[in-house]
ROTIPA-994185 format. One record per residue (C-alpha): residue in three letters; chain; x, z, y. Coordinates in nm, 4 decimals. Layout:
N
<type:ALA | mol:A | X:X | Z:Z | Y:Y>
...
//
This chain:
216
<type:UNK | mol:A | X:3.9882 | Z:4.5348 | Y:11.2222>
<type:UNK | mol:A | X:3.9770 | Z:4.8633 | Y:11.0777>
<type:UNK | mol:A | X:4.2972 | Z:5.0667 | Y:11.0750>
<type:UNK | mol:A | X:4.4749 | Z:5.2257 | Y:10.7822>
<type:UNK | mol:A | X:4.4231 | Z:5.6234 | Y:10.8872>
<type:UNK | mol:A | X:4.5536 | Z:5.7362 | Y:10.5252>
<type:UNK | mol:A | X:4.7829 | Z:6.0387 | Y:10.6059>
<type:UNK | mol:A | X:4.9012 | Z:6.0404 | Y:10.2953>
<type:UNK | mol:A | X:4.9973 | Z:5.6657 | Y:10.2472>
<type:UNK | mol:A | X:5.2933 | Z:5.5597 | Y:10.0811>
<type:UNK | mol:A | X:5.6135 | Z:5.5465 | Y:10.2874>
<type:UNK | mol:A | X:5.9527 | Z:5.4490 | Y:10.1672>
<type:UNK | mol:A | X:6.1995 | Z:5.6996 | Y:10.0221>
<type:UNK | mol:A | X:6.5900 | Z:5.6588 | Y:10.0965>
<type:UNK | mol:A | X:6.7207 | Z:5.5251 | Y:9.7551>
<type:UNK | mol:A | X:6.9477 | Z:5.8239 | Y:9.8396>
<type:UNK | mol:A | X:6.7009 | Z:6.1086 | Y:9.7933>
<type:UNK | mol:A | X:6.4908 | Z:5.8893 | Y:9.5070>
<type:UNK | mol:A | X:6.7020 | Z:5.9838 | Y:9.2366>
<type:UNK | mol:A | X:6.8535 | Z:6.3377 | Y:9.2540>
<type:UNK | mol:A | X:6.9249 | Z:6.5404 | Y:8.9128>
<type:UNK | mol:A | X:6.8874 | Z:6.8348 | Y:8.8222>
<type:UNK | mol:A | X:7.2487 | Z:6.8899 | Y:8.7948>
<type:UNK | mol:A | X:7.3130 | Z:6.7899 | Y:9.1068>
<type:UNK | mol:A | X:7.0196 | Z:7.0280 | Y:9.2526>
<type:UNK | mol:A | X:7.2306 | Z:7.3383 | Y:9.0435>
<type:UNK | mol:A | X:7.5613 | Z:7.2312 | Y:9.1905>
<type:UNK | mol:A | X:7.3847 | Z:7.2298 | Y:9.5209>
<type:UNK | mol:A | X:7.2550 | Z:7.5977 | Y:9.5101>
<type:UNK | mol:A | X:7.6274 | Z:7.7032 | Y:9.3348>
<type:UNK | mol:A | X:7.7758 | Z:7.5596 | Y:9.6577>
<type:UNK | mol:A | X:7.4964 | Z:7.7621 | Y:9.9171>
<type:UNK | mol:A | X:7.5682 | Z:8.0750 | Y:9.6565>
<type:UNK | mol:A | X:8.0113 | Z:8.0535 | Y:9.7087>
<type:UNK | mol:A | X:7.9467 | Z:7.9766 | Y:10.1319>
<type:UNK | mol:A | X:7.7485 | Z:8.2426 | Y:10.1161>
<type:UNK | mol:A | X:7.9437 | Z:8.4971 | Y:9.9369>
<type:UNK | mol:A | X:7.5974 | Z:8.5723 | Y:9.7426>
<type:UNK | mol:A | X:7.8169 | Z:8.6805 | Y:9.4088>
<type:UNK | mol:A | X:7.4892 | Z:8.8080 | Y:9.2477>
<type:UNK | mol:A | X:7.3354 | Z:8.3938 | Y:9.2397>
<type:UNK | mol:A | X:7.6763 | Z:8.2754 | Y:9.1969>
<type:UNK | mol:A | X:7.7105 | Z:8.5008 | Y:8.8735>
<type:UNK | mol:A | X:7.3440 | Z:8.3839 | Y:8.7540>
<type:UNK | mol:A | X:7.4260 | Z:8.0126 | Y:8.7793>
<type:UNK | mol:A | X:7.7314 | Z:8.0548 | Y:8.6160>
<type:UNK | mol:A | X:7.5424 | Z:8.2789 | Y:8.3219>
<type:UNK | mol:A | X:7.3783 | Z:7.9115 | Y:8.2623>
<type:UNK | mol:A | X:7.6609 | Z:7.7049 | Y:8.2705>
<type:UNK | mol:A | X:8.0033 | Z:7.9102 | Y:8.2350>
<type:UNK | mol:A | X:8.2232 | Z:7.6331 | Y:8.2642>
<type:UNK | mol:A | X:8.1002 | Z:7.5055 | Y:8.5980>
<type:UNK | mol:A | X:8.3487 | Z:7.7030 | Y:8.7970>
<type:UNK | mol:A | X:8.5656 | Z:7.3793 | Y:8.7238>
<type:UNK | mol:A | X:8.3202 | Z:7.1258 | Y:8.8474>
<type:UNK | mol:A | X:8.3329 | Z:6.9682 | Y:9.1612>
<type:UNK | mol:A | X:8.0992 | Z:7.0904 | Y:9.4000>
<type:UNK | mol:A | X:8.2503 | Z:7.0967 | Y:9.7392>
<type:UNK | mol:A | X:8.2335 | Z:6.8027 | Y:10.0134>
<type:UNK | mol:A | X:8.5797 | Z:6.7265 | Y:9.8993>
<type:UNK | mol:A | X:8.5049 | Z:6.7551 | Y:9.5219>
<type:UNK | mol:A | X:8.6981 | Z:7.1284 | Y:9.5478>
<type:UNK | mol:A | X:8.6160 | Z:7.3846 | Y:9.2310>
<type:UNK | mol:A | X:8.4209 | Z:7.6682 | Y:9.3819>
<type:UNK | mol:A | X:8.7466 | Z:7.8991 | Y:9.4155>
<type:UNK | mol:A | X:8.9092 | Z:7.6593 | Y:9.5936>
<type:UNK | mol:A | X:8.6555 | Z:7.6947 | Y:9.8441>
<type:UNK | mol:A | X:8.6190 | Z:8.0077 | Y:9.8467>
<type:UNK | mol:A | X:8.9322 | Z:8.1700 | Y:9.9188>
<type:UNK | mol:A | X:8.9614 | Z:7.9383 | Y:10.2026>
<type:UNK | mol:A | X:8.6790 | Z:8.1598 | Y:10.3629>
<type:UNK | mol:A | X:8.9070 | Z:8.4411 | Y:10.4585>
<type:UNK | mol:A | X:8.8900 | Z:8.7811 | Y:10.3538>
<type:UNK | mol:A | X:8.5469 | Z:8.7954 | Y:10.4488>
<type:UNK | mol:A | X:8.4784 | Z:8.7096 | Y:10.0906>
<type:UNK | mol:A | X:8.7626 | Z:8.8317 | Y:9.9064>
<type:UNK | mol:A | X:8.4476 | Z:9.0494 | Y:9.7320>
<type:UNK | mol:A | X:8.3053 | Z:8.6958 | Y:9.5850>
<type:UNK | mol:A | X:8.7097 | Z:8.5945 | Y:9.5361>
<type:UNK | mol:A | X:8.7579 | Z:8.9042 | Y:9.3179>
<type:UNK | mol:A | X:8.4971 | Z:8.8560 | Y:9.1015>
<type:UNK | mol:A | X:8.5502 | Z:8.4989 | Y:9.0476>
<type:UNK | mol:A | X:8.8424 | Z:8.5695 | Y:8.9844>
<type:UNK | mol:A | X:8.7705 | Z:8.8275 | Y:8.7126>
<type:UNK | mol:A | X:8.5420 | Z:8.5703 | Y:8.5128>
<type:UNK | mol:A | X:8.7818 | Z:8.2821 | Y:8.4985>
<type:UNK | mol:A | X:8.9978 | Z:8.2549 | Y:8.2388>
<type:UNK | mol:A | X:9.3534 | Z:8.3298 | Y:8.3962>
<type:UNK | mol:A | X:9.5300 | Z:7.9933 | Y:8.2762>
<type:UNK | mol:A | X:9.1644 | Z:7.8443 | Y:8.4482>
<type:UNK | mol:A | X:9.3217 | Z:7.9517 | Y:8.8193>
<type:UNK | mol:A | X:9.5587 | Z:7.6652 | Y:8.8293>
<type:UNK | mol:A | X:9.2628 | Z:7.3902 | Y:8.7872>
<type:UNK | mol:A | X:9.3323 | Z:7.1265 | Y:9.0204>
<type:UNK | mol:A | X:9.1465 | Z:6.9331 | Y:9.3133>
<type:UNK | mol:A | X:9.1330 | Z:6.5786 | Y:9.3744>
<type:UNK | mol:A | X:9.4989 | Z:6.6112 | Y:9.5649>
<type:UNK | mol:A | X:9.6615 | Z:6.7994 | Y:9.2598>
<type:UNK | mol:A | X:9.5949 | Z:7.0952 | Y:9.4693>
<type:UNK | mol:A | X:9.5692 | Z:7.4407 | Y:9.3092>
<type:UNK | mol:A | X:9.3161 | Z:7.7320 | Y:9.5017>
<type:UNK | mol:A | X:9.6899 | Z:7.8970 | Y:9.5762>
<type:UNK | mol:A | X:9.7021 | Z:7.6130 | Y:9.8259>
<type:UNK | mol:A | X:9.3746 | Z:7.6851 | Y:10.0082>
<type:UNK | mol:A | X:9.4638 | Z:8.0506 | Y:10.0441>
<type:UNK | mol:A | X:9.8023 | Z:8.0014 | Y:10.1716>
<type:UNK | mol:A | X:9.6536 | Z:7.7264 | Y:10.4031>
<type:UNK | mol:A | X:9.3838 | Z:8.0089 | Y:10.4962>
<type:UNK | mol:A | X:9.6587 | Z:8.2240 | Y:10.5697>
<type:UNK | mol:A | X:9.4260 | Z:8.4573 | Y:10.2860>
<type:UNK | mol:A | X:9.7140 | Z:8.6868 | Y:10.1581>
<type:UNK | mol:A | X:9.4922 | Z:8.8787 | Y:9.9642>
<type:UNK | mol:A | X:9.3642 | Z:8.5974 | Y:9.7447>
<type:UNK | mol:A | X:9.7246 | Z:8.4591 | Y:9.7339>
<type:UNK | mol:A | X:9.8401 | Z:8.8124 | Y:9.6003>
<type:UNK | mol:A | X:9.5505 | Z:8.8328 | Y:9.4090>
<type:UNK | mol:A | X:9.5527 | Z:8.4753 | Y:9.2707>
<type:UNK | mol:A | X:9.9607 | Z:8.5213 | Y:9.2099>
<type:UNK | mol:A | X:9.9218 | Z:8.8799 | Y:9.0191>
<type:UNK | mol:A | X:9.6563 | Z:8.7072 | Y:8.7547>
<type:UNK | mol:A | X:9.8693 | Z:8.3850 | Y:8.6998>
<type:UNK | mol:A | X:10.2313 | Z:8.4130 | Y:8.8054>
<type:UNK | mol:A | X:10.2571 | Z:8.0124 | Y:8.7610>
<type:UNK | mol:A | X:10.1035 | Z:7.9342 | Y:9.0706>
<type:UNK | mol:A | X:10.3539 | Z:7.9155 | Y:9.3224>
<type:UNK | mol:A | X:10.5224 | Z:7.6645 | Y:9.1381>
<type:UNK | mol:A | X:10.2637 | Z:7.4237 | Y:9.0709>
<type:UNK | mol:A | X:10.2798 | Z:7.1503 | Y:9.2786>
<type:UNK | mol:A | X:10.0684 | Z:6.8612 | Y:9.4092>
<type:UNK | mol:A | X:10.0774 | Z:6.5558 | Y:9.3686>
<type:UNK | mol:A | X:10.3175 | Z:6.5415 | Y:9.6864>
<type:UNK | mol:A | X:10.5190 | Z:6.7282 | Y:9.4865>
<type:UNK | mol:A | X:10.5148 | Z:7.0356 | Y:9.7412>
<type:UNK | mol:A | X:10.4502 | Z:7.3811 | Y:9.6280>
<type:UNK | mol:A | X:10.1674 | Z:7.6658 | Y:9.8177>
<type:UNK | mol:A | X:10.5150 | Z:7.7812 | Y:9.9880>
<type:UNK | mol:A | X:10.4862 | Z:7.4713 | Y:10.1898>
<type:UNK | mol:A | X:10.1176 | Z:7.5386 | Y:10.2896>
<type:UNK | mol:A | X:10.2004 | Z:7.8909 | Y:10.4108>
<type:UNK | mol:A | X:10.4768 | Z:7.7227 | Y:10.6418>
<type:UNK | mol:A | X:10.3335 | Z:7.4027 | Y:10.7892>
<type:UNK | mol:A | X:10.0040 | Z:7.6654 | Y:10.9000>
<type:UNK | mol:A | X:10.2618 | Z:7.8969 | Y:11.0366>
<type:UNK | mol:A | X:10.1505 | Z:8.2215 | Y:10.7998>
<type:UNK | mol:A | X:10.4834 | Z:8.4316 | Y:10.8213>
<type:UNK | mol:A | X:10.4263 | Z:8.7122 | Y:10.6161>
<type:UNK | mol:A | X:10.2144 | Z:8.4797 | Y:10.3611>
<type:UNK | mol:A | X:10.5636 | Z:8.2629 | Y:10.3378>
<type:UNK | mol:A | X:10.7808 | Z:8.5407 | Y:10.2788>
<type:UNK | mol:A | X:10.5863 | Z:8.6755 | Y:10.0228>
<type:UNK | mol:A | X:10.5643 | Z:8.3624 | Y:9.8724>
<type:UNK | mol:A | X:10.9328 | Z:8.2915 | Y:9.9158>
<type:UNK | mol:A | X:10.9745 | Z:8.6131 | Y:9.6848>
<type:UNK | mol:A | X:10.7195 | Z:8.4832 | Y:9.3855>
<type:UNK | mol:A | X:10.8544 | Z:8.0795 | Y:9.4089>
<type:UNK | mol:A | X:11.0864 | Z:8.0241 | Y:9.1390>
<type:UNK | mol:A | X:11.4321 | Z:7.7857 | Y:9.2559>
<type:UNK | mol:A | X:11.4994 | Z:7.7380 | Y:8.8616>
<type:UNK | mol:A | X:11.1460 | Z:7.5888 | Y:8.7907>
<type:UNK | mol:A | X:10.9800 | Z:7.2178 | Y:8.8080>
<type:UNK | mol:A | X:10.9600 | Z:7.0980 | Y:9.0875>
<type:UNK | mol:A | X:11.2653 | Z:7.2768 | Y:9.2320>
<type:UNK | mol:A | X:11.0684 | Z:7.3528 | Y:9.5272>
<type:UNK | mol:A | X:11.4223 | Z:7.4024 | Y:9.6882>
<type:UNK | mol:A | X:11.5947 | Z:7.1175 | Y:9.6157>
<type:UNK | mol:A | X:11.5990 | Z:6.7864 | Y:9.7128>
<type:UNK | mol:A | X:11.3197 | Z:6.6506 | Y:9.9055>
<type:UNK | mol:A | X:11.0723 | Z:6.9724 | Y:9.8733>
<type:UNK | mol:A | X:11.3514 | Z:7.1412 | Y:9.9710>
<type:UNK | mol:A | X:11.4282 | Z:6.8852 | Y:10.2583>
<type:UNK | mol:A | X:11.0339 | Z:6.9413 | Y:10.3339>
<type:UNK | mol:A | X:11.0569 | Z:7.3642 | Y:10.3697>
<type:UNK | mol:A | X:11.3733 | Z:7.3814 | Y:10.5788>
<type:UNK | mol:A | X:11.1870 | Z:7.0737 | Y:10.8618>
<type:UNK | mol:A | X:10.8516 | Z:7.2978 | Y:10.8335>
<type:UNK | mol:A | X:11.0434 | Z:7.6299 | Y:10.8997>
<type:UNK | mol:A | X:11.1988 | Z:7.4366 | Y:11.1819>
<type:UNK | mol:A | X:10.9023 | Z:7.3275 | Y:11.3361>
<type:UNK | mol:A | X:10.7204 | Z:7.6486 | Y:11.3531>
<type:UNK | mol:A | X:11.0405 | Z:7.8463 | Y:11.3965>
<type:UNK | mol:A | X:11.0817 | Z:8.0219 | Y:11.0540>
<type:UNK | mol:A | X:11.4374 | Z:7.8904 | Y:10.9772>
<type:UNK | mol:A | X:11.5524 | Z:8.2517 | Y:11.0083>
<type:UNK | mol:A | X:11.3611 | Z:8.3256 | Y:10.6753>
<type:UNK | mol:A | X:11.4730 | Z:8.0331 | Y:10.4976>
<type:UNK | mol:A | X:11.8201 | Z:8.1235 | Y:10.5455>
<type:UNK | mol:A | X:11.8670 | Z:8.2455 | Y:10.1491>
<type:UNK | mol:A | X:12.1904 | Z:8.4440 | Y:10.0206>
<type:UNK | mol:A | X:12.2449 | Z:8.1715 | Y:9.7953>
<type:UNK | mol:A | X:12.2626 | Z:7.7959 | Y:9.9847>
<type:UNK | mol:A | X:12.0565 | Z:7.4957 | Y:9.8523>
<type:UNK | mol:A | X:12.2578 | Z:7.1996 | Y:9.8036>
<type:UNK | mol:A | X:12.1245 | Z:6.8769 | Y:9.7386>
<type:UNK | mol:A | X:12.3474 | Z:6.5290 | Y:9.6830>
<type:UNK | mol:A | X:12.3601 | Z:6.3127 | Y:9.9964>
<type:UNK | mol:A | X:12.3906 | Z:5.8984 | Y:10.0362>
<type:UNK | mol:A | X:12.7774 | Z:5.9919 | Y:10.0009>
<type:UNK | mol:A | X:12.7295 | Z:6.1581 | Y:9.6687>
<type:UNK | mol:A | X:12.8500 | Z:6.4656 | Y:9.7907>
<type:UNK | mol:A | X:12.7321 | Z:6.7960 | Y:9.7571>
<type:UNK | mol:A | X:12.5983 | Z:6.9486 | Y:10.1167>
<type:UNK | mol:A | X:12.4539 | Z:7.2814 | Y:10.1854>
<type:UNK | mol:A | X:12.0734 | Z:7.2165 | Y:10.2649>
<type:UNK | mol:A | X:12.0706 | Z:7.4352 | Y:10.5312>
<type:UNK | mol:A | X:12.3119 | Z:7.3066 | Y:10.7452>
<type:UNK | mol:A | X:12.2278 | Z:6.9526 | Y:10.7035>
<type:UNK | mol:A | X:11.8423 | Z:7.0243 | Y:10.8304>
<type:UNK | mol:A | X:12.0053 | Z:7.2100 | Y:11.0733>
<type:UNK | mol:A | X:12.1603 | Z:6.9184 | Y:11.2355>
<type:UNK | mol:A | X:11.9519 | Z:6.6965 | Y:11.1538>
<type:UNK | mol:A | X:11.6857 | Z:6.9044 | Y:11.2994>
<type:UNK | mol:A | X:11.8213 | Z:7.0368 | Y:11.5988>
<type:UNK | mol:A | X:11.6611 | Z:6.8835 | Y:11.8527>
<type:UNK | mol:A | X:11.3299 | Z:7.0619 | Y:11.7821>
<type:UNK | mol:A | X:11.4802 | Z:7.3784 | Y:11.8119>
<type:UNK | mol:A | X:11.7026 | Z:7.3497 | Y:12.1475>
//
């Protein structure tokens, strides 16, 4: 019986790779361009399509700045001039967590993207996600010191969501307690928030206690 010896005979596809757009190919090679750092394909792409700095191109549907600023400072070159074609009010787009790019930089520990992202839309530290925590919170819970006092100086109390207050605030005081930044949460003016007893207790001093035993 004679065998089939047709090198070129049909095999099956993966329906996974049968049906790829050509979107999807461009979002592809905007992704390689922002890992990269490569500015000068980045900036082409972008020339066809100059909204798609808002799409979702990352593994977890992240914007391209959102992805890039969490490279380090290694790309703050690529950062800067992303940063200089986006519309400023376009900095505080969103990821699928309610996550501004001020996040991923203060996760990063990337204070030159945070200062940089900060100086072109003063909002940002206030923004929150939808936790309901600020980039402040970021910064602490990764341990970033100088990164959380700057931000501490740019994070409005006054502001939705009263980053200081209540249970963000709860949230910043147990973070600086775990990695040992209560010292710089220690403000000239206390945050008081109302407890079960419907009285009005210094913030500080209640995490304090409550928190002591990580600190002994």
């Amino acid at each position: 019986m004679a065998q089939n010896t047709d090198e070129y005979a049909s095999v099956s596809i993966p329906s996974s790779l049968q049906r790829i757009s050509s979107s999807e190919f461009y979002y592809l090679e905007l992704y390689k361009a922002v890992l990269n750092g490569d500015w000068e394909s980045a900036s082409k792409l972008l020339a066809d399509d100059p909204k798609s700095f808002s799409a979702p191109i990352g593994t977890d549907d992240s914007p391209m700045l959102h992805i890039a600023v969490e490279l380090g400072e290694a790309r703050m070159g690529f950062v800067e001039k992303l940063v200089e074609f986006m519309p400023s009010e376009a900095l505080a787009l969103r990821d699928s967590d309610g996550a501004t790019a001020l996040f991923n930089a203060a996760r990063a520990g990337n204070i030159k993207a945070v200062k940089l992202l900060v100086k072109n839309n003063p909002s940002l530290p206030n923004i929150c996600n939808h936790g309901y925590l600020v980039p402040l919170h970021s910064a602490l819970r990764y341990g970033h010191k100088e990164l959380t006092l700057y931000l501490l100086s740019v994070t409005r109390d006054n502001e939705h969501p009263y980053p200081f207050s209540n249970s963000p605030g709860s949230e910043l005081l147990r973070r600086a307690l775990m990695v040992g930044f209560h010292g710089e949460l220690y403000l000239p003016s206390p945050i008081y928030f109302i407890d079960m007893n419907s009285c009005r207790v210094p913030m500080y001093n209640f995490i304090i206690c409550r928190y002591s035993i990580f600190i002994l």
